[in-house]
N, CA, C and O atoms as a GROMACS GRO file, in nm:
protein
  420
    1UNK      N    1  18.608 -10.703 -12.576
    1UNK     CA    2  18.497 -10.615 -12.600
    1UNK      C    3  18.501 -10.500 -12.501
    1UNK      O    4  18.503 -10.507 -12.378
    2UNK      N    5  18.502 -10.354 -12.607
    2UNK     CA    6  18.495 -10.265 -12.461
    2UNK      C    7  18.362 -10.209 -12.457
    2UNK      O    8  18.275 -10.233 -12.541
    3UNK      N    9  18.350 -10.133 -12.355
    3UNK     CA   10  18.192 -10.105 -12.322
    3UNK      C   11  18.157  -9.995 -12.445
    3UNK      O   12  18.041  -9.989 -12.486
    4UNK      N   13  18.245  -9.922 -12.492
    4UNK     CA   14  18.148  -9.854 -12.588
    4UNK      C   15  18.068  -9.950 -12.693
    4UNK      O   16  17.952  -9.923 -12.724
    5UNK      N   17  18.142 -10.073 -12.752
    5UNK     CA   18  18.110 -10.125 -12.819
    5UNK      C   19  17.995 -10.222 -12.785
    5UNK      O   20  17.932 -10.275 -12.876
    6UNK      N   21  17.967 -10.245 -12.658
    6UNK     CA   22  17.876 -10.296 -12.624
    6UNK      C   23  17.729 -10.170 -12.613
    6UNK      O   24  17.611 -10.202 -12.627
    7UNK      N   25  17.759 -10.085 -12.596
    7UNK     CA   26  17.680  -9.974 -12.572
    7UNK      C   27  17.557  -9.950 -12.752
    7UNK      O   28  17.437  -9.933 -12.773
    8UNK      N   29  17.706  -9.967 -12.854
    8UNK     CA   30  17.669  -9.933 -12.965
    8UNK      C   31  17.577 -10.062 -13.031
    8UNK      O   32  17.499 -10.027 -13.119
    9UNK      N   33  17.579 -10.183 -13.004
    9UNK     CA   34  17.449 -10.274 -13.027
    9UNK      C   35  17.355 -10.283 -12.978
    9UNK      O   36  17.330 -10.264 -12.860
   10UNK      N   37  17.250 -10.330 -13.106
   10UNK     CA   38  17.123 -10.276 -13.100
   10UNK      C   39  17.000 -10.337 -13.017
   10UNK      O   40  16.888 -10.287 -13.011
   11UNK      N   41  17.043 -10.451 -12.957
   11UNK     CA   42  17.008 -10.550 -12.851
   11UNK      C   43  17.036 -10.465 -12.739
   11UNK      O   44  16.931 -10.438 -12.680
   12UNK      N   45  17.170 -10.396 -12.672
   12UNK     CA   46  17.176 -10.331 -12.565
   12UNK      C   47  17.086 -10.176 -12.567
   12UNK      O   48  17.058 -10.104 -12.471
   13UNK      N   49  17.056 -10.157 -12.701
   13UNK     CA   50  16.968 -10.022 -12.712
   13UNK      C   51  16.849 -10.075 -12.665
   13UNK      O   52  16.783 -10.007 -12.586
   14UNK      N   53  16.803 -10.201 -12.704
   14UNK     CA   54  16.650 -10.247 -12.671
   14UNK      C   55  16.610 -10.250 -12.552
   14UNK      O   56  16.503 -10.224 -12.498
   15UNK      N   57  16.732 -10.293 -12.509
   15UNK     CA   58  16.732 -10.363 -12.354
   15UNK      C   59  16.695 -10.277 -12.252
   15UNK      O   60  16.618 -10.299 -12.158
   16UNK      N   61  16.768 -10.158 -12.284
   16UNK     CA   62  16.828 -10.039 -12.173
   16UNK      C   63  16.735  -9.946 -12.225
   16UNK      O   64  16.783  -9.840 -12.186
   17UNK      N   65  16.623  -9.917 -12.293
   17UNK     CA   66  16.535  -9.828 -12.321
   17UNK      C   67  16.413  -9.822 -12.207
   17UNK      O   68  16.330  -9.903 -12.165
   18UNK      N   69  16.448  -9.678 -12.180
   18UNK     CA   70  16.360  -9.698 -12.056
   18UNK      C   71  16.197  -9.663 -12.076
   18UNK      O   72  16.116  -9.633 -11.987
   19UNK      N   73  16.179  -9.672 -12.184
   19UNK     CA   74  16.033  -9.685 -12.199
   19UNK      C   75  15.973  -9.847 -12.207
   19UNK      O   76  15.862  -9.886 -12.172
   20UNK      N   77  16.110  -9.942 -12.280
   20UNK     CA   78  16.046 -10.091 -12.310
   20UNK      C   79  16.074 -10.138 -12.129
   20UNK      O   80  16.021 -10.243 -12.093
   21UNK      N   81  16.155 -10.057 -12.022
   21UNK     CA   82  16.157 -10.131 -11.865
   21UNK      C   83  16.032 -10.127 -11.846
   21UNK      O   84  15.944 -10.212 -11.832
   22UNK      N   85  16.039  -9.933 -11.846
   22UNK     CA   86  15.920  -9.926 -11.760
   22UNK      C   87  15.764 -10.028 -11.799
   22UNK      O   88  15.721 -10.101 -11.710
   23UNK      N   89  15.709 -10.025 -11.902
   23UNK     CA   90  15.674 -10.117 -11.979
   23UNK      C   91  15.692 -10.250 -11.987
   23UNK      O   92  15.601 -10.323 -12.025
   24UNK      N   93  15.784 -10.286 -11.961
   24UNK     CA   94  15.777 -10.482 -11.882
   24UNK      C   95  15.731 -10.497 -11.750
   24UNK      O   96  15.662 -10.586 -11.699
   25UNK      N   97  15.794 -10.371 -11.694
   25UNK     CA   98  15.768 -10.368 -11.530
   25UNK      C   99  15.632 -10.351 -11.473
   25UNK      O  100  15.590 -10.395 -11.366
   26UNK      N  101  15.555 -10.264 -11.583
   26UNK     CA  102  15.406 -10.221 -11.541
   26UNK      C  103  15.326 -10.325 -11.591
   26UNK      O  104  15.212 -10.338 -11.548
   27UNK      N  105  15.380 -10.421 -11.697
   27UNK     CA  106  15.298 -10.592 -11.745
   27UNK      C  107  15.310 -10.695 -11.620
   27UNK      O  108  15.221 -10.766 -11.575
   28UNK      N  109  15.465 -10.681 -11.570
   28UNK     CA  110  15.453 -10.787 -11.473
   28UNK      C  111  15.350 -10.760 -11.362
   28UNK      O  112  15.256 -10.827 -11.321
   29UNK      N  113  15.407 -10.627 -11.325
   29UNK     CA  114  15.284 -10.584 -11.210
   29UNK      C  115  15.132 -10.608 -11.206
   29UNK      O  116  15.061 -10.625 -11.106
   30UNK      N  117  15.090 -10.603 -11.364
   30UNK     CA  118  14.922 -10.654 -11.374
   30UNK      C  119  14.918 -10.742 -11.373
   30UNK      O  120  14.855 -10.795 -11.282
   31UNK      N  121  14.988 -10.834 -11.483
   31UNK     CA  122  14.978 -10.960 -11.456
   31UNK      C  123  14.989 -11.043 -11.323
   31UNK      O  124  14.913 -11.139 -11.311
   32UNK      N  125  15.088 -11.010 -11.214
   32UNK     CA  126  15.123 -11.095 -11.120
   32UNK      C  127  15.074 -11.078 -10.974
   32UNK      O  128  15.021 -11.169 -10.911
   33UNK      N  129  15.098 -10.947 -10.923
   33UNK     CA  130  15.086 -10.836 -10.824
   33UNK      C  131  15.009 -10.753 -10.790
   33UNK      O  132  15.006 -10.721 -10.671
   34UNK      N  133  14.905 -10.678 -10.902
   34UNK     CA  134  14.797 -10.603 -10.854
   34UNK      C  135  14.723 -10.694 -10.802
   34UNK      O  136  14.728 -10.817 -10.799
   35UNK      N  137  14.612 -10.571 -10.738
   35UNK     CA  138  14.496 -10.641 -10.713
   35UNK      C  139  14.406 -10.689 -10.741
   35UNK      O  140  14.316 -10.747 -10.679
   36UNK      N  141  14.436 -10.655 -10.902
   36UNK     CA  142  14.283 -10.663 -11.038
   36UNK      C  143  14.371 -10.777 -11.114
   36UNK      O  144  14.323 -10.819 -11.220
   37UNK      N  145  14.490 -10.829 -11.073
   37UNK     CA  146  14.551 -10.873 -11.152
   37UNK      C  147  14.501 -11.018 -11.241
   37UNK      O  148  14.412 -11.093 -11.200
   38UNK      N  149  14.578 -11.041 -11.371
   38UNK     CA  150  14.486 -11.146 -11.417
   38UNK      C  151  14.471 -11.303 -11.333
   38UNK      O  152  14.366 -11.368 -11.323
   39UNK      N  153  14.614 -11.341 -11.274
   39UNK     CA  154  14.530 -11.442 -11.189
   39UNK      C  155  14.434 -11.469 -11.110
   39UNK      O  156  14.362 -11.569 -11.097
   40UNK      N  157  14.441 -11.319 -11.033
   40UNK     CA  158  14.274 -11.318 -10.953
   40UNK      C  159  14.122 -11.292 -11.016
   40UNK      O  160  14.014 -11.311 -10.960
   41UNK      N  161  14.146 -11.243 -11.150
   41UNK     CA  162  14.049 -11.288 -11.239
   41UNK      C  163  13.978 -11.404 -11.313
   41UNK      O  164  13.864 -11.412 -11.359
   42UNK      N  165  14.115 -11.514 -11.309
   42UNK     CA  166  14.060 -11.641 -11.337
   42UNK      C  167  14.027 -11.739 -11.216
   42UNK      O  168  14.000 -11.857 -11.238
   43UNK      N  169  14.031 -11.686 -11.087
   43UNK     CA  170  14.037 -11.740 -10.928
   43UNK      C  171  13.860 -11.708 -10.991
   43UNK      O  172  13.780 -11.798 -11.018
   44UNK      N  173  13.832 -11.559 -11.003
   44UNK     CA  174  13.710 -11.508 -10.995
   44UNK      C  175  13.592 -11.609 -11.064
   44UNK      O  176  13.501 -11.673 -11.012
   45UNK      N  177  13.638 -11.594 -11.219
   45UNK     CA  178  13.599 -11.646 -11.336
   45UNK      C  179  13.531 -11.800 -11.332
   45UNK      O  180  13.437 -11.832 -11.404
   46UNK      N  181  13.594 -11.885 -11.239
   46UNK     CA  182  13.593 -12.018 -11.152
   46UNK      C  183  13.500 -12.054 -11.098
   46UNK      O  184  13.430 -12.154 -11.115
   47UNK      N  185  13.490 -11.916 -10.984
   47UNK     CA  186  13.400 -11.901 -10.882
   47UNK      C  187  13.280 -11.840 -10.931
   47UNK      O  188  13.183 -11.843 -10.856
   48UNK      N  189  13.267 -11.773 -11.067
   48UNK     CA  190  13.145 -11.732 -11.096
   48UNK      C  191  13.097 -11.802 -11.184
   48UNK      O  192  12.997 -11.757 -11.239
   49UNK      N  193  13.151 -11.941 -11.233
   49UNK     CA  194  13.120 -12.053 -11.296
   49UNK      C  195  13.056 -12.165 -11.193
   49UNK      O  196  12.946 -12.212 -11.222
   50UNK      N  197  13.125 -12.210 -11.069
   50UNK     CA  198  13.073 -12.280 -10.993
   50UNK      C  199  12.914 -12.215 -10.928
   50UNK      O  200  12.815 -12.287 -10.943
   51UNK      N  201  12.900 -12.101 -10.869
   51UNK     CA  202  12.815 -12.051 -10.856
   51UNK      C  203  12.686 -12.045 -10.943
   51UNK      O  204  12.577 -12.076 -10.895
   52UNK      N  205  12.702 -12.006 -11.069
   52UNK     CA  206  12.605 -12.070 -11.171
   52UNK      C  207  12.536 -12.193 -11.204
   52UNK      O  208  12.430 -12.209 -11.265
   53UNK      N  209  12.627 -12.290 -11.143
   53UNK     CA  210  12.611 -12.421 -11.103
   53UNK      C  211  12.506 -12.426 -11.021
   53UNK      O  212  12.391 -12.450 -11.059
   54UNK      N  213  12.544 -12.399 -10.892
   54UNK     CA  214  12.517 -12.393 -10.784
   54UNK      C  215  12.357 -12.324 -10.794
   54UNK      O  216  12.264 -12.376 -10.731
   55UNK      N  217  12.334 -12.194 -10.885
   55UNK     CA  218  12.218 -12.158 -10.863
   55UNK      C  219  12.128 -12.226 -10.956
   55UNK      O  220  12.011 -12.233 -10.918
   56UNK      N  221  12.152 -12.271 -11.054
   56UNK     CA  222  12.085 -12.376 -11.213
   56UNK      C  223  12.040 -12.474 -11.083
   56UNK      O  224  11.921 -12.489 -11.055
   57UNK      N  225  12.142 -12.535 -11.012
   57UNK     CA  226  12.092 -12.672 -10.933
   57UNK      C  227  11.962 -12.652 -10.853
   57UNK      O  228  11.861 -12.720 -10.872
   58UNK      N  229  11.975 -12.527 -10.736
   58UNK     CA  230  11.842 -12.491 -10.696
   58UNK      C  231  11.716 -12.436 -10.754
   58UNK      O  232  11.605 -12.439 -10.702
   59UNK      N  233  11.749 -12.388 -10.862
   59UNK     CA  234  11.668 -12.343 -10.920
   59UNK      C  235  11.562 -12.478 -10.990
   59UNK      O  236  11.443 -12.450 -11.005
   60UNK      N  237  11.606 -12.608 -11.028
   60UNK     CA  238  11.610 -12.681 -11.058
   60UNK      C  239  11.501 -12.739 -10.939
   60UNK      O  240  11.378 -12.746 -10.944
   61UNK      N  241  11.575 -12.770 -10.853
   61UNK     CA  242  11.503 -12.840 -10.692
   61UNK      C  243  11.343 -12.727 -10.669
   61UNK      O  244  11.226 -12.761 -10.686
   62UNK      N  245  11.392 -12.605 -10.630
   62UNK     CA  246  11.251 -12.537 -10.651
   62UNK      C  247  11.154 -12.537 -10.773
   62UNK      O  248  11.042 -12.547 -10.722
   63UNK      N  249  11.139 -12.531 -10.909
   63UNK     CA  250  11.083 -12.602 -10.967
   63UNK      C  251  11.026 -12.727 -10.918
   63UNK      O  252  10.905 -12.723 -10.895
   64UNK      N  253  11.111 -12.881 -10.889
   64UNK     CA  254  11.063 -12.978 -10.846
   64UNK      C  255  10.961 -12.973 -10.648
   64UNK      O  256  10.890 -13.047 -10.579
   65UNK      N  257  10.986 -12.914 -10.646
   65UNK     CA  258  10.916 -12.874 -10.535
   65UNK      C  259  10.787 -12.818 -10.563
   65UNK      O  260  10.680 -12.875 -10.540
   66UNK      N  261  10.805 -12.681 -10.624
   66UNK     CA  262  10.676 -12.606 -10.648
   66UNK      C  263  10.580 -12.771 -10.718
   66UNK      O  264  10.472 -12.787 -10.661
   67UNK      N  265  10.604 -12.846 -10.794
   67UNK     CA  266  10.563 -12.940 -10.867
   67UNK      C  267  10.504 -13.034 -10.750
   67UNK      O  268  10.398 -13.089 -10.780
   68UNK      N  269  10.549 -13.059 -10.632
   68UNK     CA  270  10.488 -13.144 -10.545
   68UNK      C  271  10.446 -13.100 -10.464
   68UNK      O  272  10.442 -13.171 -10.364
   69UNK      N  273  10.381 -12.934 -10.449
   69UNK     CA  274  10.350 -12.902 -10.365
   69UNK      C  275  10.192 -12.859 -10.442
   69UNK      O  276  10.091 -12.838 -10.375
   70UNK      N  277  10.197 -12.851 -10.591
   70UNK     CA  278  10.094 -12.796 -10.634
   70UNK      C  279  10.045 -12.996 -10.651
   70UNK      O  280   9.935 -13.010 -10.704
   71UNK      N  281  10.093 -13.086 -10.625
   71UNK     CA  282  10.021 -13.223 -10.642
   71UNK      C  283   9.991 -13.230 -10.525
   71UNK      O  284   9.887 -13.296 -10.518
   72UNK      N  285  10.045 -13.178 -10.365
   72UNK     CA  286  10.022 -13.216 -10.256
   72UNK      C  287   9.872 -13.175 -10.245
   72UNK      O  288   9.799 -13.241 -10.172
   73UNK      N  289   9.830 -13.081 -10.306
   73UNK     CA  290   9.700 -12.981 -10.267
   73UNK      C  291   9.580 -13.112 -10.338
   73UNK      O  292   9.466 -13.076 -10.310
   74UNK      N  293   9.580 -13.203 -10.391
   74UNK     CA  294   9.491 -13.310 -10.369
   74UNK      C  295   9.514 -13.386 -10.289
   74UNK      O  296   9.626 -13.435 -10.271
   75UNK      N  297   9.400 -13.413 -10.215
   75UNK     CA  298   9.387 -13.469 -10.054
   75UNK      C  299   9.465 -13.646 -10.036
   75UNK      O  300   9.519 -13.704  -9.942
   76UNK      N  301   9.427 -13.693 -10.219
   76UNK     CA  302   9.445 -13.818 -10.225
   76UNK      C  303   9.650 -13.839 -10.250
   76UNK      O  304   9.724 -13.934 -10.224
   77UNK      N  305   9.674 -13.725 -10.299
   77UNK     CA  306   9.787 -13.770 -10.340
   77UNK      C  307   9.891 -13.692 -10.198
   77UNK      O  308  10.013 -13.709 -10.193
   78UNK      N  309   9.824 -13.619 -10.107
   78UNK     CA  310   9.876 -13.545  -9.966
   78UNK      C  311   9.889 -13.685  -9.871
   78UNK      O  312   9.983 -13.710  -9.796
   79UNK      N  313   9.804 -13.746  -9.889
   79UNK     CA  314   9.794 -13.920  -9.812
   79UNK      C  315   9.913 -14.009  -9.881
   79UNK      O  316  10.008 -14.064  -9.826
   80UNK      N  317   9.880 -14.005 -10.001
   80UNK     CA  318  10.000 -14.098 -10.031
   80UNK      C  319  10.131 -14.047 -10.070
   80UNK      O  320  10.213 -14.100 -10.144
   81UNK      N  321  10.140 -13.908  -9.996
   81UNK     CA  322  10.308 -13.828  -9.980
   81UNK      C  323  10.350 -13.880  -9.845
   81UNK      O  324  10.461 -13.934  -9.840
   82UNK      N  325  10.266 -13.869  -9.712
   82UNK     CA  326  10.294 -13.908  -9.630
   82UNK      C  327  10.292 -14.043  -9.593
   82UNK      O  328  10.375 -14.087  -9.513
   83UNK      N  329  10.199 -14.118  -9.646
   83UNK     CA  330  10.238 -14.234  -9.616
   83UNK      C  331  10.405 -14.288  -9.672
   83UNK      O  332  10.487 -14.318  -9.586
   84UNK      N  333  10.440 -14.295  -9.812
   84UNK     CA  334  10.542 -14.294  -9.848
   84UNK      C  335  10.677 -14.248  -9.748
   84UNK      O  336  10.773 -14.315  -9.711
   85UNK      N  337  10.645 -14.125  -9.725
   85UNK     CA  338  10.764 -14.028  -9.712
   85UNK      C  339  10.803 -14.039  -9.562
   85UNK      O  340  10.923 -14.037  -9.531
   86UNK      N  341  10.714 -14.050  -9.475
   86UNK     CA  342  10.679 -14.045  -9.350
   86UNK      C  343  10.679 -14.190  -9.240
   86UNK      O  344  10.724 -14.226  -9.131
   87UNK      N  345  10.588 -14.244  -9.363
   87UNK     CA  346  10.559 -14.379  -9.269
   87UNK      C  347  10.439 -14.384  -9.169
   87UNK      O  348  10.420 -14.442  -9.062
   88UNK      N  349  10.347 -14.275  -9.268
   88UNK     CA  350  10.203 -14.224  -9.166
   88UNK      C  351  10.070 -14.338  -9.170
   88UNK      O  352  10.013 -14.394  -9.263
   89UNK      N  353  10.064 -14.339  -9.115
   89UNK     CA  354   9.908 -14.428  -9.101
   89UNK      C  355   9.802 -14.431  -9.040
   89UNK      O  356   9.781 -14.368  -8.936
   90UNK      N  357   9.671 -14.549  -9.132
   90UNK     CA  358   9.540 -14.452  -9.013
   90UNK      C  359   9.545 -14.560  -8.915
   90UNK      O  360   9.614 -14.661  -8.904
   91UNK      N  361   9.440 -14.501  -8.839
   91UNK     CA  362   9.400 -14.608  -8.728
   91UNK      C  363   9.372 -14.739  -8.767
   91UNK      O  364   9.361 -14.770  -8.885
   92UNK      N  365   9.357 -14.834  -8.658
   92UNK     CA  366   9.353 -15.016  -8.729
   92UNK      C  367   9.442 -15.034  -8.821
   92UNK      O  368   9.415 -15.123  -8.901
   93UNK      N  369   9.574 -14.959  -8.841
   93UNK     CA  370   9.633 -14.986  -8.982
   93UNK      C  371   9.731 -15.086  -8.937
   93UNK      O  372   9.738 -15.119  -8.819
   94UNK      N  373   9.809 -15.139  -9.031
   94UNK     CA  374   9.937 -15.206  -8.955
   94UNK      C  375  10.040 -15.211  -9.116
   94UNK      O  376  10.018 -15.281  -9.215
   95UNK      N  377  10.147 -15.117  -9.098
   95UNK     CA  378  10.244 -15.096  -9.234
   95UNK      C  379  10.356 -15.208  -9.216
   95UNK      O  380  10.377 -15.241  -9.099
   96UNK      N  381  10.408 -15.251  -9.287
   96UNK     CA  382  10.475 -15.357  -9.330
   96UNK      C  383  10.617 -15.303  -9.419
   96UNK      O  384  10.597 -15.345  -9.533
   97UNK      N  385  10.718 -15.247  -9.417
   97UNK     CA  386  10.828 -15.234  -9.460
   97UNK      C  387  10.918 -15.303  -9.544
   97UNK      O  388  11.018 -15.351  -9.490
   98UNK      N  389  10.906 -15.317  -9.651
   98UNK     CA  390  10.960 -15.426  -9.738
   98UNK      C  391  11.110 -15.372  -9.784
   98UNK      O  392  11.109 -15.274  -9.859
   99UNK      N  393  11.188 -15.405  -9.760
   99UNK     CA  394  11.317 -15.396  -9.834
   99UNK      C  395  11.384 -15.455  -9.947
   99UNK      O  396  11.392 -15.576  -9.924
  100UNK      N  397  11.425 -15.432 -10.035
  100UNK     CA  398  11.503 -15.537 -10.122
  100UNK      C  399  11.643 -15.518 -10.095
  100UNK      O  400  11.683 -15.411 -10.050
  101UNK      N  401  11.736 -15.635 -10.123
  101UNK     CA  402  11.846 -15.635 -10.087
  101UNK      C  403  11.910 -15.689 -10.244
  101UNK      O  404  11.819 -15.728 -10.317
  102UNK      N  405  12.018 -15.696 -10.292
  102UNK     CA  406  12.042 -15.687 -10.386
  102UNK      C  407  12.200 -15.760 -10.415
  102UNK      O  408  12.290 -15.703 -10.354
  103UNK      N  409  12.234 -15.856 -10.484
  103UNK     CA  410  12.306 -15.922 -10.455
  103UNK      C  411  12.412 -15.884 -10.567
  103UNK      O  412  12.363 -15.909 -10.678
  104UNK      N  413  12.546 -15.829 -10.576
  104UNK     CA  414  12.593 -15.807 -10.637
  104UNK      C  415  12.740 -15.909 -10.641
  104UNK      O  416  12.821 -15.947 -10.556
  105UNK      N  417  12.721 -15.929 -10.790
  105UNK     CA  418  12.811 -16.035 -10.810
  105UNK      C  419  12.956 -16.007 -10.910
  105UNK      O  420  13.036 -16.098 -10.929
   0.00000   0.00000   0.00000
C-alpha cells in the first residue's frame, strides 16, 4: 500500500478532517477537563440532592418543635415536659426510674 492510496480512502478523509479533530478535541475538553465540565456537574447534581435532604429533614424537626413549643405554653403539659425530659421534681417528691431491659433471643 502506498501512501497516496491510503490518502485516497474515505475513512482517512474522515479521520484527518480538521473540522471532525478540532471537534472531538473541543467534546473531550467539556466533557473531561473544563471547569463546567459534565463530571463536575453530576459531583454538583449529588450535592444538590443530598442538601435537599438535608433541608426537608430540618425543616421537618422545626415543624416538630414549633409543635412542642406551642404545647409547652400550657402550664400542665410544661410540667410534664420537664419532668419527663429532665428528671425535674417538686419538693417532698421522690422519682423512681424504671427501666426495661429486654431480652433478646
Amino acid at each position: 500500500m502506498s501512501l497516496k492510496s491510503i490518502k485516497n480512502k474515505t475513512a482517512f478523509k474522515i479521520v484527518t478532517n480538521i473540522y471532525l479533530v478540532i471537534l472531538t478535541v473541543f467534546v473531550i475538553w467539556m466533557l473531561f477537563f473544563d471547569e463546567n465540565s459534565y463530571l463536575n456537574h453530576r459531583e454538583f447534581d449529588q450535592e444538590i440532592k443530598e442538601l435537599e435532604t438535608w433541608i426537608e429533614y430540618h425543616k421537618e424537626k422545626i415543624a416538630e418543635d414549633k409543635k412542642t413549643i406551642e404545647n409547652l405554653k400550657d402550664s400542665l403539659e410544661l410540667e410534664r415536659f420537664a419532668r419527663e425530659k429532665y428528671l425535674m421534681k417538686k419538693k417532698n417528691e421522690d422519682i423512681y426510674i424504671i427501666e426495661f431491659d429486654t431480652i433478646d433471643n
